[in-house]
C-alpha positions in Angstrom: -2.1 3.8 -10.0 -5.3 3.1 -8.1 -8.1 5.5 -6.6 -9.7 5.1 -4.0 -13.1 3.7 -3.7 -14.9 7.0 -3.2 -12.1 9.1 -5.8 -10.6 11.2 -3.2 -7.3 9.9 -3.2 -5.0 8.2 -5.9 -2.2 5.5 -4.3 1.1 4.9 -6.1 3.8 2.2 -5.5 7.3 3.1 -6.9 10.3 1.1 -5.7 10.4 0.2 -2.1 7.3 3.3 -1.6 3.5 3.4 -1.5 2.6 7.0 -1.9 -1.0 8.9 -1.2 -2.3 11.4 -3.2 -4.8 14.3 -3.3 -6.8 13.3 -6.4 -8.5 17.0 -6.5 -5.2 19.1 -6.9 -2.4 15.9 -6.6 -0.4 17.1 -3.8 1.4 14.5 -1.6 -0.5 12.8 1.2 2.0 10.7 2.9 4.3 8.2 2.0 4.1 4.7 2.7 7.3 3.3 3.2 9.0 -0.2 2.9 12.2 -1.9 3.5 12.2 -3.7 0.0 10.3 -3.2 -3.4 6.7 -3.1 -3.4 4.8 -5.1 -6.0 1.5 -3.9 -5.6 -1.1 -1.7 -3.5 -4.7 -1.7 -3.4 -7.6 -0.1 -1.4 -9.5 -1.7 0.9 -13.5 -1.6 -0.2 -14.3 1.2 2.4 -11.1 2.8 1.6 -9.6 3.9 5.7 -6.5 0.8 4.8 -3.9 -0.2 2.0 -2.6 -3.8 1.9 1.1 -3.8 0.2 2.8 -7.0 -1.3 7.1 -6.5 -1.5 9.3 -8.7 -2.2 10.2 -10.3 1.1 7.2 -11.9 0.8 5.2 -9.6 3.4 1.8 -8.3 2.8 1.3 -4.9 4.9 -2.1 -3.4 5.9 -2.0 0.5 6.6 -4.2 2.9 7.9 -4.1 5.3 4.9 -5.1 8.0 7.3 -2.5 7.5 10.0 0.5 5.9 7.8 0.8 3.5 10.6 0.5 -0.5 9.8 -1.6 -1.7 11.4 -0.9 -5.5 10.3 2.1 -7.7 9.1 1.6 -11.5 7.3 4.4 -13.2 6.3 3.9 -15.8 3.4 5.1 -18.8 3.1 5.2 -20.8 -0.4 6.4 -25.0 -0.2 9.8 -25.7 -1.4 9.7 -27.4 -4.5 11.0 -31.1 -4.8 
């Protein structure tokens, strides 16, 4: 569980979902959905996006507002001899 930089909002990662929150009276915002498990979520410092990590090695940026992403990196780690 993370809030957001100025408190208004709380963001949640639960299996293969990011969820936003209200932080003032915790109803729903919009979920944030992925096609496998999420590891983690954070804020970004002025608090409009929300970068996800899953496990197909993807890192999503959001527009919290929207619930569109807005940007897809795929990482690539070296095979190990």
């Amino acid at each position: 569980m993370r809030y957001s930089p100025d408190g208004s909002r709380i963001l949640t990662v639960t299996g293969n979902s990011v969820q936003i929150w209200n932080a003032d009276d915790g109803q729903p915002g919009g979920p944030l959905g992925h096609s496998a498990q999420v590891f983690d979520a954070v804020w970004s410092p002025d608090g409009r996006r929300v970068a996800a990590s899953t496990r197909e090695k993807r890192i999503l940026i959001w527009d919290a507002g929207k619930g569109a992403v807005e940007s897809l990196a795929v990482w690539l780690r070296p095979e190990r001899e």
